[in-house]
Structures are given as C-alpha cells and as structure tokens.
Biopython code that builds the backbone (N, CA, C, O; Angstrom):
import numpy as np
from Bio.PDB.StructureBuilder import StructureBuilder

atoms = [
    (1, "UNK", "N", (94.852, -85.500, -53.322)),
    (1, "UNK", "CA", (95.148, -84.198, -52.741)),
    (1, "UNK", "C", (93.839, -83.447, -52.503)),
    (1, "UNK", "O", (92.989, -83.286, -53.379)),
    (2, "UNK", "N", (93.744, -83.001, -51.247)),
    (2, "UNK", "CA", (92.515, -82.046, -51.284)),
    (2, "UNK", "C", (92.642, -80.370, -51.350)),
    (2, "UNK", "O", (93.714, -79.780, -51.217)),
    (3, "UNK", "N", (91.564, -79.823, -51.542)),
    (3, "UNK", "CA", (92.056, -78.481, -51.826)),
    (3, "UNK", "C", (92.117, -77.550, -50.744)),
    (3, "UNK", "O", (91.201, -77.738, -49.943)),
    (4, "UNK", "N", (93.132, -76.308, -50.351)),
    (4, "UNK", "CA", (93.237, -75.532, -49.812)),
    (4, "UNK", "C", (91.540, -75.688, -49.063)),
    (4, "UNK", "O", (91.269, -76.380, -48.082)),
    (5, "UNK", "N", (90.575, -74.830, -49.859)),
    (5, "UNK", "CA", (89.211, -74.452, -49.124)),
    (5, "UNK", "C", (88.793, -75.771, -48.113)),
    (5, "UNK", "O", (88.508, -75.695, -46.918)),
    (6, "UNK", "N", (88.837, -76.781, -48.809)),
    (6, "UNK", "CA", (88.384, -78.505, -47.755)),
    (6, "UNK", "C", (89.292, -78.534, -46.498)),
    (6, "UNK", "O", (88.757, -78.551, -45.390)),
    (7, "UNK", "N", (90.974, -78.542, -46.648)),
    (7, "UNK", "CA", (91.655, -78.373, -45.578)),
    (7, "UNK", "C", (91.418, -77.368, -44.416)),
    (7, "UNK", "O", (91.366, -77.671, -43.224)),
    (8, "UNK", "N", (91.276, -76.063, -44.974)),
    (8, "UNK", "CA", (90.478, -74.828, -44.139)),
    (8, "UNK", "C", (89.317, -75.217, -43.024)),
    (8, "UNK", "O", (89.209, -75.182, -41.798)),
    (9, "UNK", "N", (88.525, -75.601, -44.145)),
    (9, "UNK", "CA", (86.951, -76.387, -43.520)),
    (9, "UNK", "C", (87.611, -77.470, -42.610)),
    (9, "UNK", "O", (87.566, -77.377, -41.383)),
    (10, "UNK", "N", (88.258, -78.553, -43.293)),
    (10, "UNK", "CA", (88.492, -79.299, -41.935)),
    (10, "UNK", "C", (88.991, -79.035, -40.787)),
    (10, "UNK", "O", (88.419, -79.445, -39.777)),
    (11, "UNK", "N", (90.291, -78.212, -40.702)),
    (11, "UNK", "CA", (90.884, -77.394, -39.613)),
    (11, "UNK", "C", (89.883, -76.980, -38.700)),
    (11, "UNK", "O", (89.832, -77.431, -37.556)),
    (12, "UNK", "N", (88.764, -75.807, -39.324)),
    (12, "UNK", "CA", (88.101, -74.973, -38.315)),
    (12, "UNK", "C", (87.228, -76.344, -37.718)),
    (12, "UNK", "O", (87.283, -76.481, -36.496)),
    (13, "UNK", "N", (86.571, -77.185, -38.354)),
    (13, "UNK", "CA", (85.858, -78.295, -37.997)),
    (13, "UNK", "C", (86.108, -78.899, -36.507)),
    (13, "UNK", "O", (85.316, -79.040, -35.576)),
    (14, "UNK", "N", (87.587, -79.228, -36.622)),
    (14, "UNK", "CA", (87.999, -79.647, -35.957)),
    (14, "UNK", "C", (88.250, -78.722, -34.468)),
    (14, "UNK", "O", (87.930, -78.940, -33.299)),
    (15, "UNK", "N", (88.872, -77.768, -35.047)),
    (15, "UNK", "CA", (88.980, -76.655, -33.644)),
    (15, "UNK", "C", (87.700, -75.720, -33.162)),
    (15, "UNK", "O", (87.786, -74.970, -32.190)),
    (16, "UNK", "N", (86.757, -75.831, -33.792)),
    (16, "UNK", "CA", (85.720, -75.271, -33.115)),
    (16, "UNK", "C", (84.193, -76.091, -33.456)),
    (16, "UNK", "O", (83.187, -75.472, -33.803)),
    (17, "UNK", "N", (84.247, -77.606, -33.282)),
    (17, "UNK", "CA", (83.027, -78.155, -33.187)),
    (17, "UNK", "C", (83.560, -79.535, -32.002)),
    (17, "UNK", "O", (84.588, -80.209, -31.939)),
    (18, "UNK", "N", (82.377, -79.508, -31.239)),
    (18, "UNK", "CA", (82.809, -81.009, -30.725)),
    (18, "UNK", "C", (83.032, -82.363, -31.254)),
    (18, "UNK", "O", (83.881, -83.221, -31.014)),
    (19, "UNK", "N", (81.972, -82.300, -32.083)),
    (19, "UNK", "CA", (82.008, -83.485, -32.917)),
    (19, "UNK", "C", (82.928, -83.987, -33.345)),
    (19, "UNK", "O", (83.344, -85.098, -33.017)),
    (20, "UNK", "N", (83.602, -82.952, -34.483)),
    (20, "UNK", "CA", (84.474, -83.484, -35.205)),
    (20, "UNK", "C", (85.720, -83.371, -34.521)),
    (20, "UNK", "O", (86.622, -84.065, -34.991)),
    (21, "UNK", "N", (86.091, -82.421, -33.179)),
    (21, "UNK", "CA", (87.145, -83.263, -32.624)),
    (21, "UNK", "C", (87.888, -84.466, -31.857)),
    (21, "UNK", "O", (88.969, -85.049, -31.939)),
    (22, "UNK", "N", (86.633, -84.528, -31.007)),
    (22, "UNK", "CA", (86.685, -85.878, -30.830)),
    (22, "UNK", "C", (86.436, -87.053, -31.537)),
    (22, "UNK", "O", (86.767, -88.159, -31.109)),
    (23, "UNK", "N", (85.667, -86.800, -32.977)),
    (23, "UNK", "CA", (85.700, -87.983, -34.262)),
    (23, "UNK", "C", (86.975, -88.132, -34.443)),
    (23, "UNK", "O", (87.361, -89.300, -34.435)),
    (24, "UNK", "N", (88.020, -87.044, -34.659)),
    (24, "UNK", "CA", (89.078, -87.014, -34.891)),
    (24, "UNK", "C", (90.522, -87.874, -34.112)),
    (24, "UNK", "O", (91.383, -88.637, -34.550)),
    (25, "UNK", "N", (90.225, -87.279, -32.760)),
    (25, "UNK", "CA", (90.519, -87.636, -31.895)),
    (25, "UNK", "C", (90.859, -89.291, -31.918)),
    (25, "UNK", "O", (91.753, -90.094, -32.187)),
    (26, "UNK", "N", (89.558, -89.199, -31.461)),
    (26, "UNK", "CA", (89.196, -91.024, -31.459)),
    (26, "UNK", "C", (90.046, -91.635, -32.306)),
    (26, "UNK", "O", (90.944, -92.363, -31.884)),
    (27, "UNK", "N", (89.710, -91.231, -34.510)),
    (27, "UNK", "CA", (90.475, -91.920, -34.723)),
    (27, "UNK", "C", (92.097, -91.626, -34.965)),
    (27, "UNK", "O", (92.701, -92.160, -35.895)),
    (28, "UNK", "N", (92.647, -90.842, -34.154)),
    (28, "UNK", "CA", (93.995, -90.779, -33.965)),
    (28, "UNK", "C", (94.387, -89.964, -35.671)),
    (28, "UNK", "O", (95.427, -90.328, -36.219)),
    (29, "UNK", "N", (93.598, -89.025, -36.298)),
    (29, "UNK", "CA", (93.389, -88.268, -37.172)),
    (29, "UNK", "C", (94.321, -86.492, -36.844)),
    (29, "UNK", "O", (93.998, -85.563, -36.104)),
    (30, "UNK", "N", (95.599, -86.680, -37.843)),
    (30, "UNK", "CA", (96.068, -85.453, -37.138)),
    (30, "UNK", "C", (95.778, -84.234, -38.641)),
    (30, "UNK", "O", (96.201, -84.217, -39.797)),
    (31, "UNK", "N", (95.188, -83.666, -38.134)),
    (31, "UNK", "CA", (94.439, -82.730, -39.335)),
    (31, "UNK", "C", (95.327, -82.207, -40.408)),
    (31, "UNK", "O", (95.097, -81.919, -41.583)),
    (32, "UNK", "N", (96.439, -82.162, -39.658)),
    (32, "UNK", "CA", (97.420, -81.370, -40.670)),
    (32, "UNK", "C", (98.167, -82.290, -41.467)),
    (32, "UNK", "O", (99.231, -82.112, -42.060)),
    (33, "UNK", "N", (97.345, -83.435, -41.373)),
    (33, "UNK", "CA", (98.880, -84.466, -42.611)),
    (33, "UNK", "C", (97.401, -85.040, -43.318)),
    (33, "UNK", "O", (97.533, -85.987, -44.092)),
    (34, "UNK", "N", (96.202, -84.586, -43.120)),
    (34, "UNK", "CA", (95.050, -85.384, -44.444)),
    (34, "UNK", "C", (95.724, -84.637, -45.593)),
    (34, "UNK", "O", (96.096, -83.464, -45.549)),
    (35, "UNK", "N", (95.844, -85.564, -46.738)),
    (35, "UNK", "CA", (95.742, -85.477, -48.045)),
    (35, "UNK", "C", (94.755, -85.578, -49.015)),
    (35, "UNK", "O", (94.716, -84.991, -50.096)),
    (36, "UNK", "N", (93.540, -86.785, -48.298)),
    (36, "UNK", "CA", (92.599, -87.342, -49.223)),
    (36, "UNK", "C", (91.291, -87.155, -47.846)),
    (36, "UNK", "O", (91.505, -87.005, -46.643)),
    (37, "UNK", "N", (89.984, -87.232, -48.553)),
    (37, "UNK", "CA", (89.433, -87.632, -48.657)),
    (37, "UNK", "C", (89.009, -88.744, -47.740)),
    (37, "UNK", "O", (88.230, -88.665, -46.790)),
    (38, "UNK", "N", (89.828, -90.072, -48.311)),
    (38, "UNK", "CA", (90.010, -91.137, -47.930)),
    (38, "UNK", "C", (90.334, -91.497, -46.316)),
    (38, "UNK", "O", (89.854, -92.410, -45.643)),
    (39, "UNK", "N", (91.244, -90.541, -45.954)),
    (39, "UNK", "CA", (91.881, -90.989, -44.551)),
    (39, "UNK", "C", (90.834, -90.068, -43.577)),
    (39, "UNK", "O", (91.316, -89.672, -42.515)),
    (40, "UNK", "N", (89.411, -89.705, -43.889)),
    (40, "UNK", "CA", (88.348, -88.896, -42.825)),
    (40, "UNK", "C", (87.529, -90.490, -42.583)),
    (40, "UNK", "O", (87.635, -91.529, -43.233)),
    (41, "UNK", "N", (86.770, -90.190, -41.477)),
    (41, "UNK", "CA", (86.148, -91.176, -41.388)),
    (41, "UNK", "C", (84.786, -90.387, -41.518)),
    (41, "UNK", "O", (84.630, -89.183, -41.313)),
    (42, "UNK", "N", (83.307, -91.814, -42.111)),
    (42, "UNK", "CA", (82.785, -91.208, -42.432)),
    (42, "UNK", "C", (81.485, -90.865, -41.152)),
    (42, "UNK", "O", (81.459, -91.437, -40.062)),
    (43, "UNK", "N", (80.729, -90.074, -41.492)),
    (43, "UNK", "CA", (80.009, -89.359, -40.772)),
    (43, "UNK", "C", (78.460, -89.901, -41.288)),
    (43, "UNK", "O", (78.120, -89.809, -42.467)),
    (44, "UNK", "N", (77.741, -90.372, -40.422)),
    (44, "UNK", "CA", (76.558, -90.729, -40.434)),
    (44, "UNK", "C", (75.355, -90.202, -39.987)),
    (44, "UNK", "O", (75.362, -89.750, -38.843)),
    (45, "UNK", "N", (73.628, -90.124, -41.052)),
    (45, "UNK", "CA", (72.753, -89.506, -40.269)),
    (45, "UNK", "C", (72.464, -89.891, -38.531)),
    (45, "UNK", "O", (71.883, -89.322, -37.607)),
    (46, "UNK", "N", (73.285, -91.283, -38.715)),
    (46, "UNK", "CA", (72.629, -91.475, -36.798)),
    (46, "UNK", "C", (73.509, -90.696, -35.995)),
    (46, "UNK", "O", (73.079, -90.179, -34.964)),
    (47, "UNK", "N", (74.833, -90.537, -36.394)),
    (47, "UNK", "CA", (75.705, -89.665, -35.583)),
    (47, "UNK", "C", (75.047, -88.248, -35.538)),
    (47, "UNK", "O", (74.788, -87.817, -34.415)),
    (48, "UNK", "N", (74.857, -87.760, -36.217)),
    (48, "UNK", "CA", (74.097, -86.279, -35.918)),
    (48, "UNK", "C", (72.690, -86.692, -34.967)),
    (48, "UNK", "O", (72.216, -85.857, -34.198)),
    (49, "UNK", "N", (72.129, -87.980, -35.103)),
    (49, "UNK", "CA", (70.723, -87.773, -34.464)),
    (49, "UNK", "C", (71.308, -87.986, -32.850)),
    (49, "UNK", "O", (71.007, -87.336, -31.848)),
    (50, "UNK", "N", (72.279, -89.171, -32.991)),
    (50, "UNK", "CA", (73.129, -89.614, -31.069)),
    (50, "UNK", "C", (73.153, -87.842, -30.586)),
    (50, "UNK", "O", (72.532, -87.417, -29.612)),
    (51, "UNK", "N", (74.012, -86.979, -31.510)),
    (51, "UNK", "CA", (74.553, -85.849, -30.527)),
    (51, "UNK", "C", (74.706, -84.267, -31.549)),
    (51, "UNK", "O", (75.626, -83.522, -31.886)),
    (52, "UNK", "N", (73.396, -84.333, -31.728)),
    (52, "UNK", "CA", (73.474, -83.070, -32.520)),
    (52, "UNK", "C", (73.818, -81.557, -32.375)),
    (52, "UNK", "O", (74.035, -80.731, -33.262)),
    (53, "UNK", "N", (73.811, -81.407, -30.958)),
    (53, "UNK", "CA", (74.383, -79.981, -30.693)),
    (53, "UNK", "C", (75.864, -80.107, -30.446)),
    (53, "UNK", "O", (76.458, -79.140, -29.968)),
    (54, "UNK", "N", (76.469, -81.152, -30.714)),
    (54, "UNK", "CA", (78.200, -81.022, -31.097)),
    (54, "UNK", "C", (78.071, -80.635, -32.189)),
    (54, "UNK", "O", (78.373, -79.443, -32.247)),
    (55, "UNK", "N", (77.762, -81.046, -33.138)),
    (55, "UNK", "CA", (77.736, -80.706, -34.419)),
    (55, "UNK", "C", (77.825, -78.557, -34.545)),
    (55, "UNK", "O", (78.460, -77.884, -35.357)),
    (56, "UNK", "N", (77.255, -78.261, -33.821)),
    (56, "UNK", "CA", (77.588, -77.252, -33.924)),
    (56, "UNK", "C", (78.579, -76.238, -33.135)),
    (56, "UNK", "O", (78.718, -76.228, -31.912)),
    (57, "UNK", "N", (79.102, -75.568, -33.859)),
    (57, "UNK", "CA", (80.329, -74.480, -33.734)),
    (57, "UNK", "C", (80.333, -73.861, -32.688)),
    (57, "UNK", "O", (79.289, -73.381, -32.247)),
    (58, "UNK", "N", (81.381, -73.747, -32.130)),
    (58, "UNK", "CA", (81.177, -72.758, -30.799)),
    (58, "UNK", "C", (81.252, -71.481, -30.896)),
    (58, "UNK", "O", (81.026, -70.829, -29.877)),
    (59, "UNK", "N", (81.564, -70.840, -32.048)),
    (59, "UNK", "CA", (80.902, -69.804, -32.218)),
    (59, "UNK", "C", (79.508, -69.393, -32.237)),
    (59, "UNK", "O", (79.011, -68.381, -31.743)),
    (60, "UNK", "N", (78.621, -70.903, -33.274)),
    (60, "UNK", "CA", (77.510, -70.633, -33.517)),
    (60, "UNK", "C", (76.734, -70.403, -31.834)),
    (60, "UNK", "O", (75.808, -69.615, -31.639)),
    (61, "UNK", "N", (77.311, -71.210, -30.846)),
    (61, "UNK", "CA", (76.712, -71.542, -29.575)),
    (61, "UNK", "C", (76.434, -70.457, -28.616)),
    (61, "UNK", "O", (75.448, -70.235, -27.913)),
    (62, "UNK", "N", (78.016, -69.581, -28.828)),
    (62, "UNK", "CA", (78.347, -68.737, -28.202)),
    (62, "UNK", "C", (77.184, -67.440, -28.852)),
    (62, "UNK", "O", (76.713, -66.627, -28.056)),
    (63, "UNK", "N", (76.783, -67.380, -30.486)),
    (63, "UNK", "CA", (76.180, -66.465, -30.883)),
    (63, "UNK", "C", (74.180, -66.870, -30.776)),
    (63, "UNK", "O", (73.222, -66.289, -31.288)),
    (64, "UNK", "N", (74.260, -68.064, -29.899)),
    (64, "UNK", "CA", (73.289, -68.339, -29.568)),
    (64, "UNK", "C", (72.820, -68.203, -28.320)),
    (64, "UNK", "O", (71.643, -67.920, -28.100)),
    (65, "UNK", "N", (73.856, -68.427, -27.230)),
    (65, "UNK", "CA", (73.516, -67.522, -25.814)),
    (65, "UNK", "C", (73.545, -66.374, -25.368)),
    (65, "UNK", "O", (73.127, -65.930, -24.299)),
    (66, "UNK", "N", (74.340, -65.615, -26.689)),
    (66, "UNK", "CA", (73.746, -64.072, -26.422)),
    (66, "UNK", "C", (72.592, -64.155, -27.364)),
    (66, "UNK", "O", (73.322, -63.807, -28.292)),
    (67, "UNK", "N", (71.931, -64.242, -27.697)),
    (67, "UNK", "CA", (70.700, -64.275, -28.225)),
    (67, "UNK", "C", (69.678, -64.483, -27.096)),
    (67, "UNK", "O", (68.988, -63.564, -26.654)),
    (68, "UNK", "N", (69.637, -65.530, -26.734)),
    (68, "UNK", "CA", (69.241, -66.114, -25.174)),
    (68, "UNK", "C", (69.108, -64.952, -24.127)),
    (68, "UNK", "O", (68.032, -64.570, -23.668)),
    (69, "UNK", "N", (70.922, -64.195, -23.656)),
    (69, "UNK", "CA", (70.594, -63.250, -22.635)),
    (69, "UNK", "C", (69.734, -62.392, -22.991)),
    (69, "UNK", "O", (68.739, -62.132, -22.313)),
    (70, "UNK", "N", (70.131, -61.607, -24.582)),
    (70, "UNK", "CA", (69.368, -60.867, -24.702)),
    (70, "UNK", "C", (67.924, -60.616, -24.326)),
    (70, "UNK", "O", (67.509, -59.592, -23.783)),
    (71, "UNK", "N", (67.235, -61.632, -24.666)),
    (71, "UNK", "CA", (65.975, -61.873, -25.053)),
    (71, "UNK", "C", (65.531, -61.923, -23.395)),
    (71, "UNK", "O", (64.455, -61.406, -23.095)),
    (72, "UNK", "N", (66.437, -62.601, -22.235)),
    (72, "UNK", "CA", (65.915, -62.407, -20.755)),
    (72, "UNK", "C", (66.147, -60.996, -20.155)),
    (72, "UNK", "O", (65.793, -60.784, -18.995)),
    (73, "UNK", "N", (66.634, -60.181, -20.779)),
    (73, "UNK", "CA", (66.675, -58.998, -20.095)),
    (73, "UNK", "C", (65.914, -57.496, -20.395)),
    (73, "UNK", "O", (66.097, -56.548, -19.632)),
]
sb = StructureBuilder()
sb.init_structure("model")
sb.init_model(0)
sb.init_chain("A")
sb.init_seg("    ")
for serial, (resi, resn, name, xyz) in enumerate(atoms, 1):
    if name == "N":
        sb.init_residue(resn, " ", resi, " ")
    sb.init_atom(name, np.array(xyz, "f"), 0.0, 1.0, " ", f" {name:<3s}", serial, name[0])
structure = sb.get_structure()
C-alpha cells in the first residue's frame, strides 16, 4: 500500500509533467489503481539525460516564461 502523500505526488506527476505521462502512458499505468511501489516503472539517470525538460512541471515552465517575458520587456 502506498501512502496518501506518494499517491498525491504521483497523480500531480502524471498530470502536469511530460515525462511521467507518457512513461505512464506507454506502460498502460492507470494512476488511480497503483497500490505499490512495485507496479511504477523505474526511472533512470539516462532517461532524464534523453529528455530533461519533460521532467519538468508545467507549472514550473509556465513560471519560467514569465520570467523570460519579463526580463524582455
């Protein structure tokens, strides 16, 4: 069984990073029936090096191109 906070984390993972939805995706992973641990697949340093700006949040992205406009105007 995993805990409330891990399920949370995985949820948002999933709905607001690329990575992990299409990791998900791929393996036919429906977020809302993990129990363990066990049934994630695992995540590797080369996978972050293949495509590292999935890895991040589209919030974080979104709070990174206003940073961006800002800074051009």
């Amino acid at each position: 069984m995993i805990s409330p906070k891990l399920s949370q984390i995985i949820k948002y993972a999933y709905h607001h990073t690329t990575f992990y939805r299409n990791l998900y995706d791929s393996h036919s992973i429906d977020i809302s029936q993990i129990t363990s641990l066990e049934q994630l697949p695992i995540v590797t340093p080369q996978n972050l090096l293949d495509s590292p700006f999935e890895f991040k949040s589209d919030e974080a992205r979104n709070e990174t191109l206003q940073k961006e406009i800002a800074q051009t105007n």
